[in-house]
C-alpha positions as CSV (number, residue, x, y, z in Angstrom):
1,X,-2.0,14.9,11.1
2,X,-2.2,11.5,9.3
3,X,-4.8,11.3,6.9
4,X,-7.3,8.4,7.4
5,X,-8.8,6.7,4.4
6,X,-10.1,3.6,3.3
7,X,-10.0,1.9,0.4
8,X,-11.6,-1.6,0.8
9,X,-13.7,-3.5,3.1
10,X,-13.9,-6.6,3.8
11,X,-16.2,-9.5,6.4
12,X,-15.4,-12.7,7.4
13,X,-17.1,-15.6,6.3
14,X,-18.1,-18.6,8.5
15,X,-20.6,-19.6,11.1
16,X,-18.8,-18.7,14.2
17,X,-18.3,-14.9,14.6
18,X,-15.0,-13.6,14.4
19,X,-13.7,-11.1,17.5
20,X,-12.8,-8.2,16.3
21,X,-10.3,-5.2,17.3
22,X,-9.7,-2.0,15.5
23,X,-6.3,0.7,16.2
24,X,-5.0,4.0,14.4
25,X,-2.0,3.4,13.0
26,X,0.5,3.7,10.1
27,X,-2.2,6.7,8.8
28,X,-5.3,4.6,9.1
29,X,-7.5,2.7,10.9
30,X,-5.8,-1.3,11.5
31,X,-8.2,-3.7,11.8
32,X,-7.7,-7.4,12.9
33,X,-10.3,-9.9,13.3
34,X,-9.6,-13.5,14.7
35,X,-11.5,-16.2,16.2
36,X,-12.6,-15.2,19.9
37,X,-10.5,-18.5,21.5
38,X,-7.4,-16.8,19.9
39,X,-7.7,-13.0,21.4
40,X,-4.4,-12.8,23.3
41,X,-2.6,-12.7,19.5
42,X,-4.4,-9.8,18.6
43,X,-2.1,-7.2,20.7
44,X,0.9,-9.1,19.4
45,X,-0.2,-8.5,16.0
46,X,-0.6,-4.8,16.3
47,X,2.6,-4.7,18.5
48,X,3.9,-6.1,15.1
49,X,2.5,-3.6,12.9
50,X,3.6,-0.7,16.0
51,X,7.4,-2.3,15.2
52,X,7.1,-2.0,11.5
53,X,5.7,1.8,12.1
54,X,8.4,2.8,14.2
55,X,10.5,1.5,11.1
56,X,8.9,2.8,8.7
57,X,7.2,6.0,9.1
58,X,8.5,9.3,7.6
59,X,6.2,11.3,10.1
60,X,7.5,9.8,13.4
61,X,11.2,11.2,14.7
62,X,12.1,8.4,16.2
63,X,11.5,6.0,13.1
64,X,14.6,5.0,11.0
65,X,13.2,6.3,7.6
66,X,12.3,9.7,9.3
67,X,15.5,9.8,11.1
68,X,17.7,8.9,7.4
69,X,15.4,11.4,5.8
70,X,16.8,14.1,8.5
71,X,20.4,12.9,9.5
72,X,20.9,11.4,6.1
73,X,23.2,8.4,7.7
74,X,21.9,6.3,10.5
75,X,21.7,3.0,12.0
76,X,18.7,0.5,10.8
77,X,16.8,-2.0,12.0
78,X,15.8,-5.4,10.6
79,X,12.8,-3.9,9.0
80,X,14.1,-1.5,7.9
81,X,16.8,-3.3,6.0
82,X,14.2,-5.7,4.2
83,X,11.7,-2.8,3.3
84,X,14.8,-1.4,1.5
85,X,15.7,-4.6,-0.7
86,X,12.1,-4.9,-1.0
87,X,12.0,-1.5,-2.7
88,X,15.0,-1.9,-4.9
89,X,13.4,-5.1,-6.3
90,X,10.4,-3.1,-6.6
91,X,12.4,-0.4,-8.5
92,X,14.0,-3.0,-10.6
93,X,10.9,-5.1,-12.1
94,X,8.8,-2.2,-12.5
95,X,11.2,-0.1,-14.6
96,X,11.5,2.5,-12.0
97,X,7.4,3.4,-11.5
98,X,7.9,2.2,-8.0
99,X,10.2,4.8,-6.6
100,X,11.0,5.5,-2.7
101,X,12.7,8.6,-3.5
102,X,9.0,10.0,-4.7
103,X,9.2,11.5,-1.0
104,X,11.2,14.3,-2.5
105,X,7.8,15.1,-4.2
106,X,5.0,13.7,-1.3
107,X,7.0,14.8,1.4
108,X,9.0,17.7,0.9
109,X,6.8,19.2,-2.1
110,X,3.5,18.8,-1.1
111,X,3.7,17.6,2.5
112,X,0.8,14.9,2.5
113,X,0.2,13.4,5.6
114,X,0.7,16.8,7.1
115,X,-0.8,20.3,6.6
116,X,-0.6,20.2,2.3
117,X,0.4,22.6,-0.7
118,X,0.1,22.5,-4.1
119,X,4.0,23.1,-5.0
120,X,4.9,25.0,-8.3
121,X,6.0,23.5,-11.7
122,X,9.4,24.6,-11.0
123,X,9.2,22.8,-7.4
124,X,8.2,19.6,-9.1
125,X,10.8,20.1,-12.2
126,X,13.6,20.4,-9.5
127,X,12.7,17.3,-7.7
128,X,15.7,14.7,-6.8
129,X,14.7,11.4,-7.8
130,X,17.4,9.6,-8.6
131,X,17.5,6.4,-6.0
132,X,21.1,5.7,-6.6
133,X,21.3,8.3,-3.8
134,X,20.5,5.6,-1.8
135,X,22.9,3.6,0.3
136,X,22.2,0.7,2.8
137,X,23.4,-2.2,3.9
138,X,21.9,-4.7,6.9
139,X,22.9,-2.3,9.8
140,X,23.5,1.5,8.3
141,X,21.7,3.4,5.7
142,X,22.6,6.5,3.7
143,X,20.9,9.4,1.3
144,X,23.0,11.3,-1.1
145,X,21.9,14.5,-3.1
146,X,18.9,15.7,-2.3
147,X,16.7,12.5,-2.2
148,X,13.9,12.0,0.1
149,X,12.3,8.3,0.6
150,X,8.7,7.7,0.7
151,X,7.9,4.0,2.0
152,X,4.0,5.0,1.6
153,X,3.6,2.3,-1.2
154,X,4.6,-0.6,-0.1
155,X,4.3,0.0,4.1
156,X,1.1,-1.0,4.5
157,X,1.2,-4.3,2.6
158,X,4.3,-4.9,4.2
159,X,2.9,-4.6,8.0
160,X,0.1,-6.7,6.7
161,X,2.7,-9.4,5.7
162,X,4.5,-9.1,9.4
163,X,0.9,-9.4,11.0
164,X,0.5,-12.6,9.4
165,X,3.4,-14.4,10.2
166,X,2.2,-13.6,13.7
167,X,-1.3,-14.9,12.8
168,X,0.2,-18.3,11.2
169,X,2.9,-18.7,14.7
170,X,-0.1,-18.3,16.6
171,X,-2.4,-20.9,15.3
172,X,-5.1,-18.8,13.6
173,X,-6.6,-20.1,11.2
174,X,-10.2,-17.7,10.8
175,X,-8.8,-14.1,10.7
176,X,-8.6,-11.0,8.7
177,X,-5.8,-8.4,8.1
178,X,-7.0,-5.0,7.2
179,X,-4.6,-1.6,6.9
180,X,-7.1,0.5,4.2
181,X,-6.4,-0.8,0.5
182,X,-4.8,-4.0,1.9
183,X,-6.2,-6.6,3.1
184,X,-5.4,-10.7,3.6
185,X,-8.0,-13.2,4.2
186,X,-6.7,-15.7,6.5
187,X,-9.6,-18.1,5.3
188,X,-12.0,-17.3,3.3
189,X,-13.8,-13.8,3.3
190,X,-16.3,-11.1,1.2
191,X,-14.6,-8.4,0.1
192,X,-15.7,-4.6,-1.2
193,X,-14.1,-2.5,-3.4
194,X,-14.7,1.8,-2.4
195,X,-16.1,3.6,-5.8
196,X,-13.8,6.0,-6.9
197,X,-16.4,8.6,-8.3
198,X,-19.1,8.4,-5.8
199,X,-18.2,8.7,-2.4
200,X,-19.6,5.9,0.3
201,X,-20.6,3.8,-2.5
202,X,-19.4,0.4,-3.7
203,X,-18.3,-0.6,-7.5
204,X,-17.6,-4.4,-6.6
205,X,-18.0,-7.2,-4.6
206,X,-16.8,-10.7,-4.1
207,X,-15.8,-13.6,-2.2
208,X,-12.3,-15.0,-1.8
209,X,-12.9,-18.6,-3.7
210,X,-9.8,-20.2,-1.0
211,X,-7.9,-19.1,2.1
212,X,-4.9,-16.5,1.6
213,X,-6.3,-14.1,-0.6
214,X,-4.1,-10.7,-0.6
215,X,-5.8,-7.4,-1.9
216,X,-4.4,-4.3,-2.7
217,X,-6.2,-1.0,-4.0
218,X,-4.1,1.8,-4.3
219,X,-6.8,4.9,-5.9
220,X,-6.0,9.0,-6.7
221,X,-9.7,9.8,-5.0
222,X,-8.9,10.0,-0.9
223,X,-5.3,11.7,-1.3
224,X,-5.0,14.9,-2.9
225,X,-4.5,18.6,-2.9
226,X,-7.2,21.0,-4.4
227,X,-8.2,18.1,-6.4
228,X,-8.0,14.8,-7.9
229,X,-5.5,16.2,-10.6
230,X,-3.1,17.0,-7.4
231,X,-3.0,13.6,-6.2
232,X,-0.6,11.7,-4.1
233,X,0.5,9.0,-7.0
234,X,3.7,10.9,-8.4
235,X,5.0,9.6,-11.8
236,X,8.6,9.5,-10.7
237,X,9.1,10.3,-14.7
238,X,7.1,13.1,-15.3
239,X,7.4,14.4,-11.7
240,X,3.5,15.2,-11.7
241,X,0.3,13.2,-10.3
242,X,-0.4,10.6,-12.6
243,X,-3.9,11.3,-14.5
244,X,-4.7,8.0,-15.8
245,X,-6.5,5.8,-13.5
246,X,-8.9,5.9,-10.7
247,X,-8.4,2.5,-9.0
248,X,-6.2,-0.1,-9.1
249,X,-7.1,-3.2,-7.5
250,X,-5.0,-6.5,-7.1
251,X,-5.3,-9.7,-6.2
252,X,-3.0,-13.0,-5.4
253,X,-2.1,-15.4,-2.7
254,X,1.6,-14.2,-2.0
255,X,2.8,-11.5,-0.6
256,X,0.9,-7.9,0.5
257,X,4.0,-6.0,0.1
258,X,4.8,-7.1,-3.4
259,X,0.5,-6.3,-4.2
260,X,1.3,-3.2,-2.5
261,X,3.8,-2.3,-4.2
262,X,2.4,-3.4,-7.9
263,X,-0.8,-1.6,-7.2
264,X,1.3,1.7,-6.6
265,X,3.5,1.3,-9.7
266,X,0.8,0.3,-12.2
267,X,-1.0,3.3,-11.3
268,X,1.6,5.9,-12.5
269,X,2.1,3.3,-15.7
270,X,0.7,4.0,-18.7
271,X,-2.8,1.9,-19.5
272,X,-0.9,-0.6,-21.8
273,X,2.5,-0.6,-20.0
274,X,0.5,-1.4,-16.4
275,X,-1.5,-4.1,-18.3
276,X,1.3,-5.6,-19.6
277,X,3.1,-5.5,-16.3
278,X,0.5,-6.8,-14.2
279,X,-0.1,-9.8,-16.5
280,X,4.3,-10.4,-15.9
281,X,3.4,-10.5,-12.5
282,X,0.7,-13.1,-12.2
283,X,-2.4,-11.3,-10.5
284,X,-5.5,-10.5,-10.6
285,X,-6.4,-7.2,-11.1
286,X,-10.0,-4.7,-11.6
287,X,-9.0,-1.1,-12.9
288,X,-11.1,2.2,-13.1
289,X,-9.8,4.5,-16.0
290,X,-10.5,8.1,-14.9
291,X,-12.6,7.8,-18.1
292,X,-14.9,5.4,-16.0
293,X,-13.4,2.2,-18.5
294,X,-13.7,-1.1,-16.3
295,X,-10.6,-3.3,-17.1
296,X,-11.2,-6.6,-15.4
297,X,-8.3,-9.7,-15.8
298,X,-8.3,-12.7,-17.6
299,X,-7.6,-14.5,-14.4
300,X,-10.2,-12.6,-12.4
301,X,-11.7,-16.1,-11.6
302,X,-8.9,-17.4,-10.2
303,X,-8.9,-15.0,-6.6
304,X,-12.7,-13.7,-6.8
305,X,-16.3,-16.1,-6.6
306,X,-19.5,-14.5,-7.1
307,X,-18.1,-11.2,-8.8
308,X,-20.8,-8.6,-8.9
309,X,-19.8,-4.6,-10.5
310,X,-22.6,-2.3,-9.2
């Protein structure tokens, strides 16, 4: 069973309501709004985020990265092939904290998204993490060793991105794109960050200042086994859960799947080493410490209006 969880929130604003459609997908609840005179593009929008699924997924057989992780060499889709390079990119600029191959550890060790474990030291010592295991080009892709790939931190941000090329060929220009922690605001919209310590309560809120807004929250509090010290954001490293902060929460006006992707590796950084990455990559950002330390950008102002911390 997927886990459902959410992360953010987020409304509209404008005068006009927006029609609004909601599916379970890619382990959560998919929700697309647009304006009511553009309707007929919401099912090609989740048929979108369905394609990038059936891509993606490490739960569904018939999905290329379940089928690598099984056969080990298959054919791959178009997808597929760009959420690859995406990752290796990923891998690249943040120093190896985003890793696919985590899956060895998610998937195989403590089987999230399905009936969970806590694994043993010596399962999480013995781990294969090396991604050079990995070998793909635009129509084939390989695994080597022991490596299993985990697409979980990046997916969602990326089937947000496909959902809004379909928004923008479509003519809608009022609209919202929201898969849990990520979110794109097609114009202009309120959003709500999830408190990580007190459950069904809020620790922010704020307004997009200008269309485009991305937001990405990636948090150790709605994934986890036993408890928050067993959670689902591996250190590729140290091969345990990291154990230094509680949210992470991006913001920018490019890509979901790059936010996506950040989020997830300046959570298993160290403090200093994800400050200093996140200011490289030119977003905003609002961390939690899981000492309860608020650590808000410099640029905050730049992607949020009427910031309020509860």
């Amino acid at each position: 069973m997927h886990i459902l969880f959410f992360l953010l929130f987020a409304i509209c604003l404008g005068a006009v309501p927006l029609l609004q459609r909601s599916q379970v997908m890619m382990g959560t609840i998919v929700t697309l709004s647009v304006m009511p005179e553009r309707a007929n593009v919401l099912q090609k929008a989740f048929n979108r985020i369905k394609q990038v699924e059936d891509a993606l997924s490490s739960y569904a057989p018939r999905a290329d990265i379940y089928r690598l992780n099984h056969d080990r060499n298959v054919s791959i889709g178009p997808d597929t092939y760009e959420a690859l390079q995406l990752s290796r990119r990923y891998y690249r600029e943040s120093s190896g904290y985003f890793n696919i191959a985590v899956g060895a550890i998610t998937h195989e060790r403590f089987h999230f998204g399905e009936q969970t474990r806590l694994p043993s030291t010596q399962e999480l010592d013995d781990a294969h993490l090396n991604l050079d295991g990995l070998s793909f080009d635009r129509y084939r892709a390989s695994l080597f060793g022991k490596i299993n790939l985990d697409l979980g931190g990046m997916g969602k941000g990326f089937a947000a991105d496909k959902a809004n090329d379909v928004f923008r060929d479509n003519n809608v220009t009022r609209g919202r794109i929201a898969l849990s922690g990520d979110i794109r605001c097609i114009d202009r919209c309120e959003i709500a960050i999830t408190h990580p310590f007190e459950h069904d309560t809020l620790i922010a809120k704020f307004d997009s200042p200008r269309p485009g807004l991305a937001v990405s929250t990636s948090g150790n509090y709605r994934r986890y086994v036993g408890d928050k010290t067993n959670n689902h954001l591996i250190d590729p490293r140290t091969h345990r859960s990291q154990q230094r902060l509680a949210s992470v929460t991006l913001l920018s006006y490019g890509s979901s799947a790059d936010l996506d992707a950040y989020a997830t590796a300046a959570s298993v950084m160290p403090v200093d080493e994800a400050l200093g990455f996140l200011k490289s990559r030119n977003v905003g950002y609002i961390i939690y410490t899981i000492d309860r330390e608020r650590i808000v950008s410099d640029n905050i102002d730049q992607f949020s209006r009427n910031l309020h911390f509860y």
